[in-house]
N, C-alpha and C positions, 0 to 999 in steps of 0.2 A: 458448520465446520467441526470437524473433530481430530482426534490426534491420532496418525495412524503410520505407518512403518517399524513400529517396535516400538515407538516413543510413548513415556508415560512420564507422568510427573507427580511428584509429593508434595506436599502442605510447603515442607519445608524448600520444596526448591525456588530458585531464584532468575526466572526467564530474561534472556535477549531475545528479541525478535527483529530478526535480520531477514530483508529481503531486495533483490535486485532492482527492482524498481518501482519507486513508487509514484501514484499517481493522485487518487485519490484519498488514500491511507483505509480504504473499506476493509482490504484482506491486510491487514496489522492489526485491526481495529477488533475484526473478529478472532484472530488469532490469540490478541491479548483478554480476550472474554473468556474461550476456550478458559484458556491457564487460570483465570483468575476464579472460574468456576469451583475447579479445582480445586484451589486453594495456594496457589504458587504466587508468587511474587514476583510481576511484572517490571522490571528496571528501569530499561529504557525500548527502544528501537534505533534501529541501524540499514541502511540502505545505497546502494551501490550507487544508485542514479534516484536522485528527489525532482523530480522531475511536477512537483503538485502545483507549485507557485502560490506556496501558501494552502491550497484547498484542501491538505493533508493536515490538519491540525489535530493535534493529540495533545492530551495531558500527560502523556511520559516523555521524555528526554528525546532528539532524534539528534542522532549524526547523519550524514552523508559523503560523501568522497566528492559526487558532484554535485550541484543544482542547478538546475535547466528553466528555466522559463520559455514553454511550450504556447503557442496560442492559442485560445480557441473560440471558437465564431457559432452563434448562433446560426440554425440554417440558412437565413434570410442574407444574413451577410456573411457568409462564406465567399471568397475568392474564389478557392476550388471548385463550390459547386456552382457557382457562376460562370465559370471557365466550362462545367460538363464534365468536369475530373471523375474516373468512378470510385465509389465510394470500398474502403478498404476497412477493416475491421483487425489489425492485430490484437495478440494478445492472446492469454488464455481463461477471459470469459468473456460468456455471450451475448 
């Protein structure tokens, strides 16, 4: 991950890292390495929908607006895929 649309940062600055939803907290996680490479000062994080049920665990600060307790099933016991549901993949990684 890197920092990219004009965005740069100094020793001295002092990062929020705010994102819509979070799940696993992997891209906050990389995000706040990014900065702290740097040399920036990571504060906390912030997110619209916390959606981890815990599995997002950081050592910085998190707010959220919501939190969601989402399921989830091993293949074996999946409902859906017991039922033959096809399988859907949102999101923006692969």
């Amino acid at each position: 991950m890197t920092l990219r649309r004009g965005f740069s940062l100094a020793p001295s600055d002092r990062v929020l890292i705010v994102e819509d939803v979070i799940t696993t907290g992997g891209s906050t996680r990389e995000t706040a390495a990014v900065a702290e490479a740097i040399g920036a000062q990571v504060i906390g994080a912030a997110a619209i929908v916390d959606r981890g049920a815990g599995a997002a665990s950081f050592t910085l600060p998190l707010q959220a607006l919501v939190r969601l307790e989402v399921p989830t099933y091993a293949p074996e016991s999946c409902p859906m895929c017991a039922r033959g549901d096809a399988i859907v993949k949102p999101g923006s990684r692969a």
